[in-house]
C-alpha positions in Angstrom: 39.0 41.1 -35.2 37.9 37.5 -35.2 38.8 36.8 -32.0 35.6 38.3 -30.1 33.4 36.6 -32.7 34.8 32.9 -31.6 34.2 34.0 -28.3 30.9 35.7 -28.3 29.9 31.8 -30.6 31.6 29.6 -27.6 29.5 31.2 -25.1 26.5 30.9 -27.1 27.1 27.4 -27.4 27.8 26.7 -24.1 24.3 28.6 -22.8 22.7 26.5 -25.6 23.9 23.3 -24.2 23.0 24.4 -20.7 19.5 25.3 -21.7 19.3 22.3 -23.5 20.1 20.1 -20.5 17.9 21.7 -18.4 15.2 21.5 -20.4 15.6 17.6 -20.4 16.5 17.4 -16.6 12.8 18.9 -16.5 11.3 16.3 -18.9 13.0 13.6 -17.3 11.6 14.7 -13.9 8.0 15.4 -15.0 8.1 11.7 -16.2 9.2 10.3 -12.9 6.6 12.6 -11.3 4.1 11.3 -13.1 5.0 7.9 -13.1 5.3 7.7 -9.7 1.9 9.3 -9.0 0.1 7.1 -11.6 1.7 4.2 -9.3 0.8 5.3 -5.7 -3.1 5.7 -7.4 -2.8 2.0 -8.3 -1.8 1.0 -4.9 -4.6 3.3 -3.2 -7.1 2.0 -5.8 -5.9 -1.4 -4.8 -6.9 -1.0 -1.1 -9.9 0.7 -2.0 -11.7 -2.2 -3.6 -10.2 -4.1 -1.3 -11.7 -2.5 2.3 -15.5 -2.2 0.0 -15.5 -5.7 -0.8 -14.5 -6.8 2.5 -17.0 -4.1 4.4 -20.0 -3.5 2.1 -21.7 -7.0 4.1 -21.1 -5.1 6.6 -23.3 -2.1 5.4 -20.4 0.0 4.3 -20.8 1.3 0.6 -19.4 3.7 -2.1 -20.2 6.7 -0.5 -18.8 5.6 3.0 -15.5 4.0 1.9 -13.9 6.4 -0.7 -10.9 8.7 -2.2 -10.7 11.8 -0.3 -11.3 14.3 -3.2 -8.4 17.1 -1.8 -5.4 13.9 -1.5 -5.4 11.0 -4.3 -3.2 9.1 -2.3 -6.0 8.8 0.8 -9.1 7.2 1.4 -11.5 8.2 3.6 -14.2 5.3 5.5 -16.9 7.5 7.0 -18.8 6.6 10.0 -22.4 8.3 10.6 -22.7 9.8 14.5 -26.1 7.1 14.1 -23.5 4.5 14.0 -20.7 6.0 16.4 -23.5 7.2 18.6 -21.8 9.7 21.0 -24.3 11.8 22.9 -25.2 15.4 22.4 -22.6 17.5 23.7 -20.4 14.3 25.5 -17.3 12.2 24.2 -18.2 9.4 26.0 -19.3 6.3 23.5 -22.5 4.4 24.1 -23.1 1.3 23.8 -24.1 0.8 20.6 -20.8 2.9 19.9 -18.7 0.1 21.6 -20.1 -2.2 19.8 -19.9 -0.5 16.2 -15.8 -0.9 17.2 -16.1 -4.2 18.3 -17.2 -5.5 15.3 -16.0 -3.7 12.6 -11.8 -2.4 13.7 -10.5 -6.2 14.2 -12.1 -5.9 10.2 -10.5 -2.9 9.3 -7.4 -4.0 11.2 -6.8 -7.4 9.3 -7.2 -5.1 5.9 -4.7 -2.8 6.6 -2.5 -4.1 8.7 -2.1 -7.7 6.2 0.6 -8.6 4.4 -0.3 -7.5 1.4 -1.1 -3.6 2.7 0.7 -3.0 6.0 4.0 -1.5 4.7 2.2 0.5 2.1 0.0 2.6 4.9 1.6 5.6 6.2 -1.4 6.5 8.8 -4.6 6.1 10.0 -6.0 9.0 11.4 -9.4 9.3 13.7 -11.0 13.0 12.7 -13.6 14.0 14.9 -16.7 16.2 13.7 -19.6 18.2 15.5 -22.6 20.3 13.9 -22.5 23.9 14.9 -23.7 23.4 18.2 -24.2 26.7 20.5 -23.3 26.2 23.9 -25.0 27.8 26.7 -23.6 30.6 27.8 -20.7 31.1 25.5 -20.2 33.4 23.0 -19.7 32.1 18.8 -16.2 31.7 19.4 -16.2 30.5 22.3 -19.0 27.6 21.2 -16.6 27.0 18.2 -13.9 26.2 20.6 -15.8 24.1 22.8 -17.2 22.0 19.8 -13.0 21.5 18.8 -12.3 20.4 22.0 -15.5 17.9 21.7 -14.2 16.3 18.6 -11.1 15.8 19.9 -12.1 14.1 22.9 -14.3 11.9 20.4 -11.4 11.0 18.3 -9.5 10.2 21.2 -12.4 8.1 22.5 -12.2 6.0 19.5 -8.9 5.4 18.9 -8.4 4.1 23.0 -11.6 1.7 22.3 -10.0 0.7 19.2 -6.8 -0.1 20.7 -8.9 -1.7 23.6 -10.7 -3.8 20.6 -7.5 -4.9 19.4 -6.3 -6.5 22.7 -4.3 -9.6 22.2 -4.9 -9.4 18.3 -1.0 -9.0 17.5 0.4 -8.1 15.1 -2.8 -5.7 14.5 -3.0 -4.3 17.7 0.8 -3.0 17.4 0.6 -2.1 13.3 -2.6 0.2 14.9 -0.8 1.7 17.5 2.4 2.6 15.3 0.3 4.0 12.6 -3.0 5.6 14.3 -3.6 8.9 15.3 -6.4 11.3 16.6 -7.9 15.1 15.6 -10.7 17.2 15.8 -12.6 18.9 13.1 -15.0 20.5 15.4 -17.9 22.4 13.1 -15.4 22.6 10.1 -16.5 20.6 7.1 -20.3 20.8 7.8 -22.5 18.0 5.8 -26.0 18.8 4.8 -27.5 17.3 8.3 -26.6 17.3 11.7 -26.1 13.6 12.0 -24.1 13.7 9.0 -21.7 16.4 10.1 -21.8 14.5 14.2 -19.3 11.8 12.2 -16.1 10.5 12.7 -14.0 9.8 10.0 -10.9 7.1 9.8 -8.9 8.9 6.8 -6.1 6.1 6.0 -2.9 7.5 3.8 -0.5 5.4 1.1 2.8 5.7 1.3 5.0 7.4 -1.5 5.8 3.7 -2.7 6.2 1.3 -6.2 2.9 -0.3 -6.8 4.7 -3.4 -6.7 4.8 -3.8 -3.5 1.2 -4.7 -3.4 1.4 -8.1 -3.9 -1.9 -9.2 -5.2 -4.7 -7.2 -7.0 -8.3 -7.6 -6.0 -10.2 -8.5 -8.7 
């Protein structure tokens, strides 16, 4: 009659000890999880005070250079259509445009693309924005569609003058090319004018990697 009992007690112990070992597996990996965020933060805070203190002579501030609220491991540098200057309804940079890049991507280029930050970056990508702008004859959809296509033709602008910007600046020129990118927003993400939402934005993502491999902290 015992028998069963010494069973019945084995396999309890056994579906203790499983449960048990689960239930560290879990803690061990919610510490490595955590850990590992906490350490891609430091490495995206790093570069963060890092491209403001390099850019804010150059008019960039806080509310330009940031962390992208929705992905802690990215940082979005916005750029104002009064500083991109595309005109209305038209990819095609203006002057002032070309010169914006001219100055400032050999800048953002020796940032990112330095010892100290280039293996860290995973990409930089160009997003494109428009206002809700209603183009004649077309329908909503049709208007929303159109504005897409704008923004992509802007991003693209800006990355091929970027590249162009970057001409016989190696190793940057080539770190851009393997780790830039271009999209359009069109009217999605509106801002509260119409020359803040006529932006382009350069979102630039960390890596999954060990804080460590930044090599020196800005103070």
């Amino acid at each position: 009659m015992d028998e069963p009992t010494s069973v019945d007690n084995l396999n309890s112990s056994l579906t203790d000890l499983m449960t048990s070992l689960m239930v560290i597996f879990i803690l061990l990996l919610l510490v490595f999880v955590h850990r590992t965020a906490g350490k891609d933060a430091a490495v995206t805070d790093v570069l963060l005070r890092r491209l403001l203190a390099d850019m804010k002579p150059h008019g960039f501030n806080e509310q330009t250079i940031r962390h992208d609220p929705r992905d802690r491991n990215a940082i979005l540098v916005i750029v104002p259509d009064r500083l991109m200057n595309f005109e209305t309804s038209k990819s095609t940079l203006r002057p002032e445009g070309e010169r914006f890049l001219k100055e400032y991507i050999p800048e953002f280029a020796g940032v990112l693309c330095s010892e100290q930050f280039r293996s860290s970056i995973e990409s930089i990508v160009v997003e494109g924005h428009t206002d809700i702008h209603p183009w004649v004859n077309q329908s909503a959809e049709e208007s929303q569609n159109s504005n897409l296509k704008l923004s992509q033709d802007r991003s693209m602008e800006v990355v091929k003058s970027a590249l162009s910007d970057l001409t016989g600046m190696e190793p940057r020129r080539s770190c851009f090319l393997e780790k830039l990118s271009a999209t359009g927003r069109g009217e999605q993400e509106q801002e509260a004018t119409p020359e803040e939402s006529r932006r382009v934005i350069l979102k630039i993502r960390v890596k999954v990697v060990e804080a460590e491999s930044v090599k020196v902290a800005v103070q």
